[in-house]
N, C-alpha and C positions, 0 to 999 in steps of 0.2 A: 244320454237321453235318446230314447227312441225317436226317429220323424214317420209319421202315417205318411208313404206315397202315395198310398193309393185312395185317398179321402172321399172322392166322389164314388166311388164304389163300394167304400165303407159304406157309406148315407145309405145305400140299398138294399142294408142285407132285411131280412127279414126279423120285427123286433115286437113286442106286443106291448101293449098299457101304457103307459104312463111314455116310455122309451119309442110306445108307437108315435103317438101325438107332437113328441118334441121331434121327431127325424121330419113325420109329415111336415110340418110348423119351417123345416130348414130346407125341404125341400120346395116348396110351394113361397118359399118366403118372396117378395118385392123387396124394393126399394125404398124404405122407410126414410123419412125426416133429412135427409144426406145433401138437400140442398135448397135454392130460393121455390124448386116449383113443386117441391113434395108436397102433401098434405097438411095440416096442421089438425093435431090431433085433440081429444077431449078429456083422455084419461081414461075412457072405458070401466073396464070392474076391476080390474090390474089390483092385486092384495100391496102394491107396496116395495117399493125396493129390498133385497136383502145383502147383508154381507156374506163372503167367502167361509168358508170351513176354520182359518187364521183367525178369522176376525169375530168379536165380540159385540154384543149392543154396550154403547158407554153413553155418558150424559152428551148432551147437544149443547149448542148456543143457547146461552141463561143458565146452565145447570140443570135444564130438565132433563128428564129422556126423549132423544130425537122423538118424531112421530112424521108421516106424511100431513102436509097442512093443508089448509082448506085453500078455494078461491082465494083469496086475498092474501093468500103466503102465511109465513108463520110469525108468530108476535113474541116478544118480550127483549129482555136486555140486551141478548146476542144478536141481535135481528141488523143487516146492513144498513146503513142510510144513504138512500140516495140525495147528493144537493147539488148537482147537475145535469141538466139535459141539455144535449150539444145538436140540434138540427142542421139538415142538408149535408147529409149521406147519403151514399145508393149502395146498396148490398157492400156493407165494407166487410172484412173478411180478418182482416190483422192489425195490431196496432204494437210499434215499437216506440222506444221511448229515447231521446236522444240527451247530452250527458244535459243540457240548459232545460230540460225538461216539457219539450217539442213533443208531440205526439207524433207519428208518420204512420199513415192508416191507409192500405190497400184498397182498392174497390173490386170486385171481382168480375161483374162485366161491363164495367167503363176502363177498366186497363188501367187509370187513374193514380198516381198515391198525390195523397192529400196529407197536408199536415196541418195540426191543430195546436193553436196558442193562444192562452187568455181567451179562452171559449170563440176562438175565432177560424173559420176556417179557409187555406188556402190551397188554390191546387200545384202541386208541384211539379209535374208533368206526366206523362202518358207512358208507359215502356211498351215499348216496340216488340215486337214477333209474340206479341199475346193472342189465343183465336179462344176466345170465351164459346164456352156452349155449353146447357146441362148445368150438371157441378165446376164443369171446367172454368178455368179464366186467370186472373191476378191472385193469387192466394196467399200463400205464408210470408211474414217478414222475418226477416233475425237480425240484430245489430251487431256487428264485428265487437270482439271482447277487445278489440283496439281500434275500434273507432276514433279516438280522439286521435289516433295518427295516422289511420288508414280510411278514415272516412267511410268508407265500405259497409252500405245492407244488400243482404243479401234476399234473394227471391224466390220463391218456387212458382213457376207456372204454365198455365197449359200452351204448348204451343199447335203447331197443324198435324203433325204426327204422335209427340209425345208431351211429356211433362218434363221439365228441365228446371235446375237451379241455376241462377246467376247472381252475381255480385254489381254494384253499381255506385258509386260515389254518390254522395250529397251531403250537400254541405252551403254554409250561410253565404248569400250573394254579394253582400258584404260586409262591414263590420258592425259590432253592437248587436244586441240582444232581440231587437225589434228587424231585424232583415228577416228578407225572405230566406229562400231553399233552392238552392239551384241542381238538379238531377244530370247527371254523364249520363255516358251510354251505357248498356249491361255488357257485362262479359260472361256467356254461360260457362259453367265450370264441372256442369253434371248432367246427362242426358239420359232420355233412352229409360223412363220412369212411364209404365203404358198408359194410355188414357183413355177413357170413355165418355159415355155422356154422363155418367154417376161413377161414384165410387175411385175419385182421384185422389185421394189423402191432401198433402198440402202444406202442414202444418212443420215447421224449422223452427230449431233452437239451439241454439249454444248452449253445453254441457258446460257442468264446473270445472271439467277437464279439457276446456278448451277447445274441443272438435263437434260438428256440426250435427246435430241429428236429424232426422228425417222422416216425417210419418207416408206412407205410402197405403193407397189402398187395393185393392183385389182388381179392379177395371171391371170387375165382370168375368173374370179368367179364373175361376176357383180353381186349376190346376196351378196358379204360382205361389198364394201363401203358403203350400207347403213342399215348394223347392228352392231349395235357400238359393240356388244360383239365376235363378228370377227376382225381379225387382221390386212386382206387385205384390202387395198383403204382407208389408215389413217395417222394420225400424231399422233406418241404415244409419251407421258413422261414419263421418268422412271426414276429411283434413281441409284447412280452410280451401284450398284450391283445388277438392272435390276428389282427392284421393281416398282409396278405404282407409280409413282411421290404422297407425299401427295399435295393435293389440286388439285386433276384432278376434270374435269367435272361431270366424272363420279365417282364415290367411288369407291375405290378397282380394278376401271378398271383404264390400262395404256392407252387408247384411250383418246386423246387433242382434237382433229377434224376429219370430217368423209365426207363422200363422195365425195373421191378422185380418180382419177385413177391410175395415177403413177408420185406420188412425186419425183422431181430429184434435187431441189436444196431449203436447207432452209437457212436462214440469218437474222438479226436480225440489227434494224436503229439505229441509235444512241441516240432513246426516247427509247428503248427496244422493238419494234414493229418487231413481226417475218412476214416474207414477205415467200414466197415459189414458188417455179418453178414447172409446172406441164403441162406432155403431154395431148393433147387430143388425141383422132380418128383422121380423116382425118381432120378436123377441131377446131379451137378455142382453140389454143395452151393460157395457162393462167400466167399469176403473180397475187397472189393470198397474201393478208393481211390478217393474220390468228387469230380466236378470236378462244377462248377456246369454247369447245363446237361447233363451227360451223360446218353448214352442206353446203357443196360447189356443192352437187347437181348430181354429177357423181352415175350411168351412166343415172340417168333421165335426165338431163342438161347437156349443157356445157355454157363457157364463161358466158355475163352476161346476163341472159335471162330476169331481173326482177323481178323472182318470190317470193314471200314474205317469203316461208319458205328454201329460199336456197339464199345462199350468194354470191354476182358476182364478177367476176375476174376481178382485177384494171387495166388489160392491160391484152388484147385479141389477138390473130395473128390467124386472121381467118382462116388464109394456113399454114398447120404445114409445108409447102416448106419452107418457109421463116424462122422458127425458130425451133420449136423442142427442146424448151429449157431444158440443164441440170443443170450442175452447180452453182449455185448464188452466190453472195456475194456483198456486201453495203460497200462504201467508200464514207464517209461524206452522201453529201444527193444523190448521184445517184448510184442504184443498175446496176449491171453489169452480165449480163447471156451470159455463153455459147450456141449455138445452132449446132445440130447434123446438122439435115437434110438440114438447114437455110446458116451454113458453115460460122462462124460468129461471132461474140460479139456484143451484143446488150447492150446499153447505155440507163438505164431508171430514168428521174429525179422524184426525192420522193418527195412531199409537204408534209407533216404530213401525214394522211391516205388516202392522195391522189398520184396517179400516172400520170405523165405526159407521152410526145408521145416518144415512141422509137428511137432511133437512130443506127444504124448498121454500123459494123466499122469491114475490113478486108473482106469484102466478098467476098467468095470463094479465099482467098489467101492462107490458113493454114488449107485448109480441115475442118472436123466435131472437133467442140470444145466440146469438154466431159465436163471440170470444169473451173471455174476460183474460183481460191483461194488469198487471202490479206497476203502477207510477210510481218515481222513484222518490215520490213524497207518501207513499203509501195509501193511498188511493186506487182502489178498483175500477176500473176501465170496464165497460159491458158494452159490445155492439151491436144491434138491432137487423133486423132482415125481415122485409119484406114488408114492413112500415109504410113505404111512400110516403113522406120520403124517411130515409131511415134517421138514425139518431145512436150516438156514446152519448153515453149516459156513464158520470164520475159516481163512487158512493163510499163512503167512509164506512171502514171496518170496525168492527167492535173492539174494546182494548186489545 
């Protein structure tokens, strides 16, 4: 597979119609929806999300055909319910789920994790060498796939130079069901991840293979998504103590996939297919099916443009208004993304490595949704931003 070096001098060449407006569009673009102090948008004239070249319109939740919904989200039998709202948040960012089924939820610029039981909330304490600014601060969680004997979550976040992952114990103060949570120190395990005031990725997760993933975004540096031996604008695997994963794409490097611009939500199907959430510019907000080694075309490309040496996005939202997606996560076959700017839960159904049409559910009722996370009682997790104060909010899926 080809890599474009030279991207930002691609974006220049001279291009007419249609291919003029979309390079203007990528060059002129901001910083859309990517954090607590973006915009929040309205939806404009935007036609509607579309799928990939792969991917087909199929029926949505209820058996209708998807459609974009109104104000009030979409209705009928597929439709989530929500039967909790959990108050006294501040910008929370992540939520893991612990094996007694504890919540442990990040804050992003209080440094904070907080854990939630029986709709109750406690603070568990503060981690140290966090410098919040921008996007920057307390971000991703991931729970050890041996937790019950390693106690170990793991962290991403921003510190005074870079962005780094670490590891940290917690675990019950003492014994029975009702103790608190007592937090160690961290141990960072992965640095040297760039950062900016936007555009810091953040988002960790344990693969069904046992190794660490890692969404990273561009910092502002559109020369690193596409040089794989750069950190920014990637999807990196590493071993639990922060080595490159064996069997990457690349040898010796922790880079899985590359040119991206800021990954916010990864998840994985029920065949083991990782799928990924990812902002654009002012256009071509993506859901993105990730193969090792692929190149998804940022910042030469967005969405699915076609082109043979860059991989297209299974679902497209041409107006990051409408979505802005963060958080991911996959429940049987339909993935489920939070959207910032969008204000929303977006409902998408999986065929094998195809994506069908979006559905939007709650719009504009719960403000900007940072993540949606799966309890291990099968309950959806949604986190709020920018609320004051913010709010998880639990909702039962449909059969």
């Amino acid at each position: 597979m080809a890599l474009a070096s030279t991207a930002v001098a691609s974006c220049l060449q001279p291009v007419t119609g249609i291919a003029a407006a979309v390079a203007l569009a990528l060059m002129l673009a901001g910083c859309t929806g990517n954090g607590g102090s973006a915009p929040d948008g309205s939806g404009g004239t935007s036609t509607g999300p579309s799928t990939g070249t792969a991917a087909g319109t199929v029926p949505g939740p209820g058996g209708s055909t998807a459609a974009s919904p109104g104000k009030n989200g979409a209705t009928g039998s597929g439709e989530p319910q929500v039967s909790t709202k959990i108050d006294g948040l501040q910008l929370p960012w992540s939520t893991v789920f612990l094996p007694d089924g504890t919540a442990v939820i990040s804050e992003r610029d209080s440094a904070l994790l907080k854990s939630v039981r029986d709709g109750r909330i406690t603070t568990v304490g503060k981690v140290p060498g966090v410098v919040p600014g921008g996007e920057g601060g307390l971000l991703g969680l991931a729970l050890s796939p041996d937790y019950a004997a390693d106690r170990f979550i793991y962290l991403y976040f921003t510190a005074a130079e870079d962005n780094r992952i670490a590891r940290l114990r917690i675990e019950p103060e003492g014994a029975g069901t009702g103790s608190g949570l007592r937090m160690g120190a961290p141990e960072v395990i992965f640095s040297g991840i760039p950062k900016a005031s936007t555009h810091n990725g953040g988002r960790i997760r344990f693969g069904p293979d046992g190794f660490l993933y890692v969404g990273t975004g561009d910092s502002q540096r559109r020369e690193q998504p596409q040089d794989r031996n750069a950190l920014g604008g990637k999807i990196l695997r590493l071993t639990r103590d922060g080595e490159p994963a064996p069997g990457n794409p690349f040898p010796g490097n922790p880079v899985y996939s590359l040119g991206h611009r800021n990954v916010q939500g990864l998840a994985w199907d029920a065949d083991g297919r990782l799928w990924a959430s990812e902002f654009g510019p002012d256009v071509n907000d993506e859901l993105n099916l990730i193969q090792a080694g692929g190149n998804y075309g940022w910042p030469v490309v967005t969405g699915a443009p076609h082109r043979q040496e860059f991989i297209d996005a299974k679902v497209v939202w041409p107006s990051t208004a409408e979505s802005s997606p963060s958080g991911l996560e996959i429940a049987g076959t339909t993935a489920y993304l939070g959207a910032l700017r969008g204000q929303r839960i977006w409902s998408v159904p999986l065929i094998g490595e195809n994506a069908g049409k979006p559905v939007g559910y709650f719009t504009q009722q719960y403000g900007r949704i940072r993540n949606v996370s799966l309890a291990p009682n099968g309950d959806l997790w949604a986190l709020s931003n920018n609320e004051n104060p913010d709010f998880a909010l639990i909702l039962s899926l449909p059969g």
